[in-house]
Every structure is written in structure tokens, then in C-alpha cells.
VEXROSE-891055 format. One record per residue: residue number from 1; residue in one letter; chain; x, y, z of N, C-alpha, C in turn. Coordinates in steps of 0.2 Angstrom, whole numbers. Example, Ala and Ser with C-alpha at 12.3 -4.5 7.8 and 13.67 -1.06 7.14 Angstrom:
// residues 2
+------+------+-------+-------+-------+-------+-------+-------+-------+-------+-------+-------+
! resi ! resn ! chain !  n_c1 !  n_c2 !  n_c3 ! ca_c1 ! ca_c2 ! ca_c3 !  c_c1 !  c_c2 !  c_c3 !
+------+------+-------+-------+-------+-------+-------+-------+-------+-------+-------+-------+
!    1 !    A !     A !    66 !   -28 !    39 !    62 !   -22 !    39 !    66 !   -16 !    39 !
!    2 !    S !     A !    64 !   -11 !    35 !    68 !    -5 !    36 !    64 !     0 !    39 !
+------+------+-------+-------+-------+-------+-------+-------+-------+-------+-------+-------+
END
This chain:
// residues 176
+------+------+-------+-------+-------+-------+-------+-------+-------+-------+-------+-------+
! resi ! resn ! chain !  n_c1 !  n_c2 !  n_c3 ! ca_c1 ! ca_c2 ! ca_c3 !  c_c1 !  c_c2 !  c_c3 !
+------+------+-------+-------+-------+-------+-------+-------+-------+-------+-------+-------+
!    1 !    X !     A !  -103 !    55 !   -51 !   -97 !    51 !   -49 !   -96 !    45 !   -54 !
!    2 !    X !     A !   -90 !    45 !   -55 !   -87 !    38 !   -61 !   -86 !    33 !   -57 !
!    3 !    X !     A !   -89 !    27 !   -59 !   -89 !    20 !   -57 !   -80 !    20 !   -50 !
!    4 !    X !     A !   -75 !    20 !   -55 !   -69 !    20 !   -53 !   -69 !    27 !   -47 !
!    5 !    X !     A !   -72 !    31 !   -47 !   -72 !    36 !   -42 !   -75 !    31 !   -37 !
!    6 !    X !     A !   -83 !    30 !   -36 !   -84 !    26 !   -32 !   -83 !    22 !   -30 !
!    7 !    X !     A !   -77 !    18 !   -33 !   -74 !    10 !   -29 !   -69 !    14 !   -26 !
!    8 !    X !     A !   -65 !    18 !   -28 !   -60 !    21 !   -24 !   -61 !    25 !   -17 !
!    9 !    X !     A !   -68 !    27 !   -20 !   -70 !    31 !   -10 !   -68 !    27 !    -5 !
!   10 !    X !     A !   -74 !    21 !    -5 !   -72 !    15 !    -1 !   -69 !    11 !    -1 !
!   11 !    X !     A !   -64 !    12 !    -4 !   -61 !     4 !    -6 !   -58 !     3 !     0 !
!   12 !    X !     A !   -56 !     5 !     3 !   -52 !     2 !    10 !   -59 !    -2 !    14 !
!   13 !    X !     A !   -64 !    -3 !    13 !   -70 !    -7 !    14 !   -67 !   -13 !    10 !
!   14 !    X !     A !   -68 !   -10 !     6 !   -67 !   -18 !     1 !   -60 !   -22 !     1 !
!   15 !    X !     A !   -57 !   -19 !     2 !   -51 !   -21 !     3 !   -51 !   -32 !     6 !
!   16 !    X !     A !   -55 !   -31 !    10 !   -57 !   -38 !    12 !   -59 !   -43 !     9 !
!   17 !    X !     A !   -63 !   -41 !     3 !   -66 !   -44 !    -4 !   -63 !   -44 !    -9 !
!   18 !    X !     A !   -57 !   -41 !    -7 !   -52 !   -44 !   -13 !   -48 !   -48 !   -16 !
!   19 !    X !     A !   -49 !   -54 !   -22 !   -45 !   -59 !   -23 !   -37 !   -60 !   -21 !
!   20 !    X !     A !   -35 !   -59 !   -17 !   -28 !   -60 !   -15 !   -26 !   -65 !   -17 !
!   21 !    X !     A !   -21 !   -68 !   -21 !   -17 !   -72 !   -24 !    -9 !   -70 !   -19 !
!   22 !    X !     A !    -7 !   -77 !   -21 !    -1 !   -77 !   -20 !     7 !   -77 !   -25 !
!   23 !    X !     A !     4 !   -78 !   -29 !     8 !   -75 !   -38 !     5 !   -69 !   -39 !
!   24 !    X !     A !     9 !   -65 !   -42 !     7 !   -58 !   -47 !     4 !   -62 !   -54 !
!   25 !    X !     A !     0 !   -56 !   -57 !    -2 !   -57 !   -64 !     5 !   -58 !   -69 !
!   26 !    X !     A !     3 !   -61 !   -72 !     8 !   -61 !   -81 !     7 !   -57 !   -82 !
!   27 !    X !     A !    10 !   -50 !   -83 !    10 !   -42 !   -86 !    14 !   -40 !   -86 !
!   28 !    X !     A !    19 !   -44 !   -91 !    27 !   -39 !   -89 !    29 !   -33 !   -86 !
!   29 !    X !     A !    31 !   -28 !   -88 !    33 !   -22 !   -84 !    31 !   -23 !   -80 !
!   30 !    X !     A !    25 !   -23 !   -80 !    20 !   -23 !   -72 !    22 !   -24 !   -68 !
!   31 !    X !     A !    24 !   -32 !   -68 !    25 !   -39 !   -65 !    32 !   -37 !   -60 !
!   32 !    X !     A !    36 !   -33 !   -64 !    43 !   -32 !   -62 !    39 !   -23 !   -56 !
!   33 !    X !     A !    36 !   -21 !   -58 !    35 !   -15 !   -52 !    32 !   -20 !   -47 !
!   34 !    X !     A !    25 !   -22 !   -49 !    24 !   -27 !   -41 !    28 !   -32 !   -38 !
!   35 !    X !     A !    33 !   -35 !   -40 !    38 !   -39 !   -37 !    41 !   -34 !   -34 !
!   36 !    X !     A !    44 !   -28 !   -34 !    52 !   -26 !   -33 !    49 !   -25 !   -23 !
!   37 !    X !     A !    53 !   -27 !   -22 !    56 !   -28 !   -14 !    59 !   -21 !   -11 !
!   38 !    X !     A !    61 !   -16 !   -17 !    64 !   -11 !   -14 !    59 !    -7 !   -11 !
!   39 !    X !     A !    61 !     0 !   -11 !    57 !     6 !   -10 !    52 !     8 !   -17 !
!   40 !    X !     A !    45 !     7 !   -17 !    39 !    11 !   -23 !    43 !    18 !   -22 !
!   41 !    X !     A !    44 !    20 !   -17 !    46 !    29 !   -18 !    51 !    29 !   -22 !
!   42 !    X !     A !    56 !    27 !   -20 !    64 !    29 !   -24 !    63 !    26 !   -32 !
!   43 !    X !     A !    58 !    23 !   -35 !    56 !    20 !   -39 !    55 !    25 !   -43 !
!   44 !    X !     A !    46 !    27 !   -39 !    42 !    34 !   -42 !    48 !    39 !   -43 !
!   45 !    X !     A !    50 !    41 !   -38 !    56 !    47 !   -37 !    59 !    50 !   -44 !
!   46 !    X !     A !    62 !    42 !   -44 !    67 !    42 !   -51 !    63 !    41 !   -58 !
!   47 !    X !     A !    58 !    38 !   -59 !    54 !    39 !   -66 !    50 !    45 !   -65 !
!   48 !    X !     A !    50 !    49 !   -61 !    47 !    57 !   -61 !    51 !    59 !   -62 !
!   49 !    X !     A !    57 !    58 !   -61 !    61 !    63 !   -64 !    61 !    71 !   -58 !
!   50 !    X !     A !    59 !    70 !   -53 !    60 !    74 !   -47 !    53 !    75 !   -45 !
!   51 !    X !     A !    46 !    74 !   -53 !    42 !    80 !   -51 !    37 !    73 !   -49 !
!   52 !    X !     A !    36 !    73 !   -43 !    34 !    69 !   -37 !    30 !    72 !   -30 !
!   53 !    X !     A !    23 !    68 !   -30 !    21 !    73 !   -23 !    17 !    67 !   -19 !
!   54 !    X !     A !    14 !    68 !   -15 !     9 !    63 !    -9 !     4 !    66 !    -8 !
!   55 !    X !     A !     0 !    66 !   -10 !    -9 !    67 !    -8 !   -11 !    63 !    -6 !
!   56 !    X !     A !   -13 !    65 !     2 !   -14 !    63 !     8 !   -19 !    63 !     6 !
!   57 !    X !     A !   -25 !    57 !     7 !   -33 !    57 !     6 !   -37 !    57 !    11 !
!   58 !    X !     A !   -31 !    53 !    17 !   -35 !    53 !    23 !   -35 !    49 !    27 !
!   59 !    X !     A !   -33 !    51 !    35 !   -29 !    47 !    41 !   -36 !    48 !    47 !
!   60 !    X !     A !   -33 !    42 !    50 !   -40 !    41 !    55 !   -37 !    33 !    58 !
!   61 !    X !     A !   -47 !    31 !    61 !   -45 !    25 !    62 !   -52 !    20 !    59 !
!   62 !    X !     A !   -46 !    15 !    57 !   -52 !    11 !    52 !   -54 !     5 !    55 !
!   63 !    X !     A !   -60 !     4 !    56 !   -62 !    -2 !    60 !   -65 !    -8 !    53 !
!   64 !    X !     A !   -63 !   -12 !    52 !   -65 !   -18 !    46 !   -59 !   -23 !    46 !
!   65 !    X !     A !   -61 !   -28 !    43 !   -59 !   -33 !    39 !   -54 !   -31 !    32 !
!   66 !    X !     A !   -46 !   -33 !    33 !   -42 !   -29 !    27 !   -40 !   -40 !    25 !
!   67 !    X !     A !   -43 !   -45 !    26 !   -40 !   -50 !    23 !   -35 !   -53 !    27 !
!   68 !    X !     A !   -34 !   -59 !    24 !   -26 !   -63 !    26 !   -25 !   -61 !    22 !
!   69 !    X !     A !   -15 !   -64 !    25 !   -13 !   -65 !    17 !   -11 !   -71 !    16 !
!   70 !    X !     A !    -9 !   -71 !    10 !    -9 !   -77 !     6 !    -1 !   -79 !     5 !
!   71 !    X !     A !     4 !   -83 !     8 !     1 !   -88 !    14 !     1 !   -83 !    17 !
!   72 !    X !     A !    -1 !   -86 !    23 !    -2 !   -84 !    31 !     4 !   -85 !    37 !
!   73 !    X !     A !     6 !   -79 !    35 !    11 !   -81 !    39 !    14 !   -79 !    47 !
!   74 !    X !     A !    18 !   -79 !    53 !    14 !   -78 !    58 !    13 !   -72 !    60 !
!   75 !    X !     A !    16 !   -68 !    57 !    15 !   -59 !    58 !     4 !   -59 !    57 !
!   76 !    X !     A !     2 !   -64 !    54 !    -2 !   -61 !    52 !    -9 !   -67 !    56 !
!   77 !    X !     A !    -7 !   -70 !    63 !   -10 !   -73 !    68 !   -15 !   -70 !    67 !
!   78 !    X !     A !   -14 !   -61 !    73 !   -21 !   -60 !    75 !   -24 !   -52 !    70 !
!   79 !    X !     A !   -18 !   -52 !    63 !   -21 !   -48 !    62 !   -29 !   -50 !    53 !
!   80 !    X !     A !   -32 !   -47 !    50 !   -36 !   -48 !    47 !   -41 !   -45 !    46 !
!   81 !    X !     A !   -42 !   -43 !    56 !   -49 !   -38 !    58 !   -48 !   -35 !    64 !
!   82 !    X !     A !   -50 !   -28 !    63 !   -50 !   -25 !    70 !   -51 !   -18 !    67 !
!   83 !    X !     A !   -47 !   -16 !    73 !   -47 !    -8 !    72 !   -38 !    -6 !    72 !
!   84 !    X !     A !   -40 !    -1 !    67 !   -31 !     2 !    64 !   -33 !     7 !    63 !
!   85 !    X !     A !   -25 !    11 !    63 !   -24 !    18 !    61 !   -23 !    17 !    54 !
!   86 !    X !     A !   -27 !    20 !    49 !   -26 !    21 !    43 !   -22 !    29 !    41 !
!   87 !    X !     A !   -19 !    25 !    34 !   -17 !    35 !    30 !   -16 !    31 !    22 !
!   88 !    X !     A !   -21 !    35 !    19 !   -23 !    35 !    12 !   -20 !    38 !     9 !
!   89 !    X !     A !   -15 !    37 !     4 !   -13 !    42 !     1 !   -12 !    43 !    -9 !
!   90 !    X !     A !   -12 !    44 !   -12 !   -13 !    46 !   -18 !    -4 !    47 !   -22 !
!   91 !    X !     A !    -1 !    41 !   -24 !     7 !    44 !   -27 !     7 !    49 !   -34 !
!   92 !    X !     A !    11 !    53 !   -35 !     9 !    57 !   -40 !    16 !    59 !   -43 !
!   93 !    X !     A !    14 !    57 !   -50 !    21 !    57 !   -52 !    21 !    63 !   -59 !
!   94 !    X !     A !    24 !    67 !   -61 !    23 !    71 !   -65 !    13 !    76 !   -66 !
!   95 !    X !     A !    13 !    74 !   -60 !     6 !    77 !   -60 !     0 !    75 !   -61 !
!   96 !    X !     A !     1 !    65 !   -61 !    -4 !    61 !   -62 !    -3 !    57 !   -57 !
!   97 !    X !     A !   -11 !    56 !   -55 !   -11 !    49 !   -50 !    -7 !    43 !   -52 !
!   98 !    X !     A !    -4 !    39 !   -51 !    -1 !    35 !   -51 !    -1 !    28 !   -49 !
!   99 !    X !     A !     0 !    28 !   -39 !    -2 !    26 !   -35 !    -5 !    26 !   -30 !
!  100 !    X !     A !   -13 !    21 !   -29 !   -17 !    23 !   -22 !   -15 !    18 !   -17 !
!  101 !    X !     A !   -13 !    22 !   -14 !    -7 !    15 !    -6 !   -12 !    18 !     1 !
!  102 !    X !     A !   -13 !    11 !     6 !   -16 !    11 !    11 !   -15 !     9 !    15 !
!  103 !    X !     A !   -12 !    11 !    20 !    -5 !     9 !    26 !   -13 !     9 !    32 !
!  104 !    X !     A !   -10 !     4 !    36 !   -14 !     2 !    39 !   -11 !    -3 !    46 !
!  105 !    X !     A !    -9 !     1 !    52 !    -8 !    -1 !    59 !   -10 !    -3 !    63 !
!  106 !    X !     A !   -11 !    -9 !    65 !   -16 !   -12 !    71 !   -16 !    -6 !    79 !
!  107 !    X !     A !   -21 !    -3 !    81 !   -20 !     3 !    85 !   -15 !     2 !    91 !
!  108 !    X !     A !   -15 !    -7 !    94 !   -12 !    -5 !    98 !    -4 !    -3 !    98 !
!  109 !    X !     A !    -1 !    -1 !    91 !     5 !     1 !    91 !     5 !     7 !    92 !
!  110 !    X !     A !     3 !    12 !    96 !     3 !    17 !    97 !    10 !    23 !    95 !
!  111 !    X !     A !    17 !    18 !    98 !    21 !    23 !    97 !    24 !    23 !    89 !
!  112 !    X !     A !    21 !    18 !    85 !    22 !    18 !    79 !    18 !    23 !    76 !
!  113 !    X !     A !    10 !    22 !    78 !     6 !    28 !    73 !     7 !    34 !    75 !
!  114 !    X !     A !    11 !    37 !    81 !    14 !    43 !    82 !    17 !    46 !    78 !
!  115 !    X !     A !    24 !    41 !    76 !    29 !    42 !    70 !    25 !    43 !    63 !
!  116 !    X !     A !    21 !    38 !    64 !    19 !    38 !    55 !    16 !    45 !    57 !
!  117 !    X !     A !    11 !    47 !    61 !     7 !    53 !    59 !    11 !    59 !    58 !
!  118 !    X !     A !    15 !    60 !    60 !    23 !    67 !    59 !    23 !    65 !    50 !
!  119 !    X !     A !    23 !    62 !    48 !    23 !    61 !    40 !    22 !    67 !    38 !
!  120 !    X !     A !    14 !    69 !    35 !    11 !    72 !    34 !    11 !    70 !    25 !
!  121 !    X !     A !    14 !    76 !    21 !    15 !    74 !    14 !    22 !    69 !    12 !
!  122 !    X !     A !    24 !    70 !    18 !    32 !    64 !    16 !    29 !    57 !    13 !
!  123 !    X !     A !    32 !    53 !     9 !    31 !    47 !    10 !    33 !    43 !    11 !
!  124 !    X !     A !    28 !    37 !    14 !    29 !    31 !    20 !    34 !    27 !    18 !
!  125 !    X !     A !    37 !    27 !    10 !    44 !    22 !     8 !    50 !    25 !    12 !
!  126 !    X !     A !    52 !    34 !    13 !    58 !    36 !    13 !    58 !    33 !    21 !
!  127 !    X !     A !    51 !    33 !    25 !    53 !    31 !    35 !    55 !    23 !    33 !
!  128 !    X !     A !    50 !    20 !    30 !    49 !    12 !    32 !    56 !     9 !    28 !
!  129 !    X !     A !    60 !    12 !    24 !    68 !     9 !    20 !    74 !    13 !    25 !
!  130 !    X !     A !    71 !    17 !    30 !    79 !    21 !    34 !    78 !    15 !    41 !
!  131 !    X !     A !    70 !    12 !    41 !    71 !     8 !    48 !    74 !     2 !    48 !
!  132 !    X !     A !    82 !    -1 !    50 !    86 !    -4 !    50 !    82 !   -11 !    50 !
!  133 !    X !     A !    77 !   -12 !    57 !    75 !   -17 !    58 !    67 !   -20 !    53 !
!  134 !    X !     A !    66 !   -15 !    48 !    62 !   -18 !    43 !    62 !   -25 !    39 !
!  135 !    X !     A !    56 !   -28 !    40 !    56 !   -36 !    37 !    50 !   -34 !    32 !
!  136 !    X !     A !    50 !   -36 !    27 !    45 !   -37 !    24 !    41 !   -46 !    24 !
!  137 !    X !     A !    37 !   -46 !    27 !    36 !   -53 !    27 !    35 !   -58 !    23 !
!  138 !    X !     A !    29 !   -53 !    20 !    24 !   -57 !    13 !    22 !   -53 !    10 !
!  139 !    X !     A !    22 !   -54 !     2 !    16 !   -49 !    -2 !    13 !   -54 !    -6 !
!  140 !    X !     A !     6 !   -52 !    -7 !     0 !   -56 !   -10 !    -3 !   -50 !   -17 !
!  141 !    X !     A !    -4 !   -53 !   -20 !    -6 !   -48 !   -27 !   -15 !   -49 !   -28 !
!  142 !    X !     A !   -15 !   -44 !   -30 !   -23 !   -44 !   -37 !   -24 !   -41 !   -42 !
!  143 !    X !     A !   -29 !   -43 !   -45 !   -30 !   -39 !   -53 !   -38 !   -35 !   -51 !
!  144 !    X !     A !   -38 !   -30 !   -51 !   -41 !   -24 !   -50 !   -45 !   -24 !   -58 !
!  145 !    X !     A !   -52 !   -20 !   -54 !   -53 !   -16 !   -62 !   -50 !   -10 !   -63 !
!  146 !    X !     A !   -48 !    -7 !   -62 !   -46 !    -1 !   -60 !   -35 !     1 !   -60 !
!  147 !    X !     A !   -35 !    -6 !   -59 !   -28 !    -8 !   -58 !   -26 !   -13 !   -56 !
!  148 !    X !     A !   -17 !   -15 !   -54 !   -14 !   -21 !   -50 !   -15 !   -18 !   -43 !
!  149 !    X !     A !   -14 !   -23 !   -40 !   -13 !   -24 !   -31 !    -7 !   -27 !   -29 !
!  150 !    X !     A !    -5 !   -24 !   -25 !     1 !   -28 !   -18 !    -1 !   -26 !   -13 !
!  151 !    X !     A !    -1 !   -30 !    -8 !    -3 !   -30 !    -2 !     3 !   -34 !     2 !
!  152 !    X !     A !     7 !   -31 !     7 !    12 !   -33 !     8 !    12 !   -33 !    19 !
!  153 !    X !     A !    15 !   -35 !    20 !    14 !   -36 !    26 !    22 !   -36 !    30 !
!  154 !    X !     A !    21 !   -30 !    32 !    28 !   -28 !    34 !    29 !   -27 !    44 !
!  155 !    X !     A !    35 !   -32 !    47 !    37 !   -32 !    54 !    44 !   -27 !    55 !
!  156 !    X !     A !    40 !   -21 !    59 !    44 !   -17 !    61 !    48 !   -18 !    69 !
!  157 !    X !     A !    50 !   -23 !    70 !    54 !   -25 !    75 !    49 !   -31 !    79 !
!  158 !    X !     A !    42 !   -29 !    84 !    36 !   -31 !    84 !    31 !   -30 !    80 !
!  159 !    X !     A !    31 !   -23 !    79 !    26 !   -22 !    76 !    26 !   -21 !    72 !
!  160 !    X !     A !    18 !   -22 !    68 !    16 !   -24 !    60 !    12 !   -17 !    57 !
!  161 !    X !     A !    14 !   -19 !    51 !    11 !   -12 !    46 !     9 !   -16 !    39 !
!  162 !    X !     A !     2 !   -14 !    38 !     0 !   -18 !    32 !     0 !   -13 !    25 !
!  163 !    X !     A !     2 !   -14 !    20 !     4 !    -9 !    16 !     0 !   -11 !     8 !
!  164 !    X !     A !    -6 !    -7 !     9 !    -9 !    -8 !     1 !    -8 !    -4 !    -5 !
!  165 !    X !     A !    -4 !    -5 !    -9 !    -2 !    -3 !   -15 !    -7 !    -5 !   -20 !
!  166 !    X !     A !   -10 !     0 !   -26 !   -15 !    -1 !   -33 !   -10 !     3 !   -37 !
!  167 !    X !     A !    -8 !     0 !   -40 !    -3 !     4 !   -46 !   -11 !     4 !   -53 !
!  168 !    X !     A !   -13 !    11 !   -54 !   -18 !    13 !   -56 !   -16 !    10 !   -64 !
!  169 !    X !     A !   -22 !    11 !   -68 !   -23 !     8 !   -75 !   -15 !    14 !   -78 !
!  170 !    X !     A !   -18 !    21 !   -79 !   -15 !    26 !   -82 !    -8 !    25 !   -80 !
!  171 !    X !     A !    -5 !    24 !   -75 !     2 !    24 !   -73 !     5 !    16 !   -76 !
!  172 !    X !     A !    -2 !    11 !   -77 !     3 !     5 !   -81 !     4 !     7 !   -88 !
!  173 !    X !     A !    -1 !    12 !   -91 !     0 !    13 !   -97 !     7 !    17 !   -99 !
!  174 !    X !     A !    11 !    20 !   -93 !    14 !    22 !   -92 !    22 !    20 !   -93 !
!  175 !    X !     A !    21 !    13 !   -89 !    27 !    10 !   -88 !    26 !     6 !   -95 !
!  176 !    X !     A !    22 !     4 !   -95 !    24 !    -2 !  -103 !    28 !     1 !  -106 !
+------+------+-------+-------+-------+-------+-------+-------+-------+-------+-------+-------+
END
């Protein structure tokens, strides 16, 4: 197993020992994928040119430490540590990894992780951009070995949904 295979098993462990900044990195094109406030899927969608899928790596429940964020804002009082419904999933754009994203729901929203769980292969951009009363609170950035980070902090009416985005090395080689 490759160094980068390893950090990816677990990372949603490490996730909490991640430098989270409140600026993105200086890497142009990059810079402009991690900032954009719209939907990553209609994004992917449209630079795949249709040929697009979601590999589902793996739904559960995750007990750890996924961080503040940077700032701290009140959506994110009492979250940082507990127990959530994760779903792992793998973006895939022309047949290449892309993006590894890690959505993550504090458990007691239960009638949310219902919805999410009906997903299956859909992706979490098309439900989370049709819900009218989506906020996006905050996003905080990092410089990965392996890739960039956003970690983004979304209020769906009450409830919250953490959403970590690694835009992988090969898909930045991609955008430059």
C-alpha cells in the first residue's frame, strides 16, 4: 500500500489534525475551484463533459474529532467532536479520481441522515443546491500532501452538515 493510499484509508481520523487556515493557498486555478460557493458537482459535471460518477467509499457512523473551523462561527458551538453519520465518497471525472469529499452529520439529525442515506450513487451537490433554505456558513482551507482541502460548514434550516472536499494532486494537474 502507497504512502497516499494509507493517509486516505483514515483520513477522516485525521481530519482533526489538519491545518485549517482561513485563507485558501495562492494556486491560481485552484484557488478559483476551492473558493467557488456554487455546487463542485455542476462544476465536475460540466468539465467531464457528462463522463461523471460517485464512488461511494463508505457510510456509517463516525465517532472523532473533525476540528473547528476557522473562524468559528455559531453553527459550529457544539460541533468539533462526537458522533456523526459519515458518507465517503470518491468524485470521478472521465474515469479518474478527482475528488475525495466527506460529509459528515452530527447523529442527532436523524431525519436529515435518512435523506442523505437514499443518495446512494447520486451526488451530495445535486440534494444540498435544490434545498432552498441551504447556508453555507464558513469554509476553511488546507494544503494537503496528497492535495487542497475545503472544509465547509453548511446550515440546513437547523441542521448542520460538515462537508470535506480534497481536490486530489492529478485532478489539479488537470485544471491548470
Amino acid at each position: 500500500m502507497t504512502d497516499t493510499a494509507r493517509i486516505l484509508q483514515d483520513w477522516p481520523i485525521r481530519c482533526a489534525r489538519i491545518d485549517w487556515q482561513a485563507a485558501p493557498p495562492d494556486n491560481g486555478v485552484a484557488r478559483d475551484w476551492l473558493t467557488d460557493t456554487g455546487s463542485l458537482t455542476a462544476k465536475l459535471l460540466s468539465l467531464s463533459g457528462g463522463d461523471f460518477r460517485v464512488d461511494v467509499l463508505r457510510e456509517g457512523r463516525f465517532f472523532g474529532a473533525v476540528g473547528r473551523p476557522v473562524p468559528q462561527p455559531s453553527v459550529a458551538r457544539g460541533a468539533g467532536h462526537g458522533l456523526y453519520w459519515q458518507r465517503e465518497v470518491l468524485l470521478c471525472g472521465r474515469n479518474e479520481g478527482w475528488v475525495r469529499a466527506l460529509t459528515l452529520v452530527p447523529v442527532r439529525h436523524q431525519a436529515l441522515i435518512r435523506r442523505l442515506r437514499r443518495l446512494g450513487r447520486q451526488p451530495l451537490g445535486a440534494f444540498l443546491f435544490a434545498q432552498a433554505e441551504l447556508q453555507r456558513v464558513t469554509m476553511d482551507f488546507a494544503t494537503l500532501d496528497w492535495g487542497l482541502a475545503r472544509r465547509s460548514w453548511f446550515r440546513l434550516g437547523t441542521q448542520e452538515i460538515i462537508l470535506i472536499e480534497v481536490f486530489l494532486d492529478d485532478f489539479l494537474v488537470t485544471v491548470q
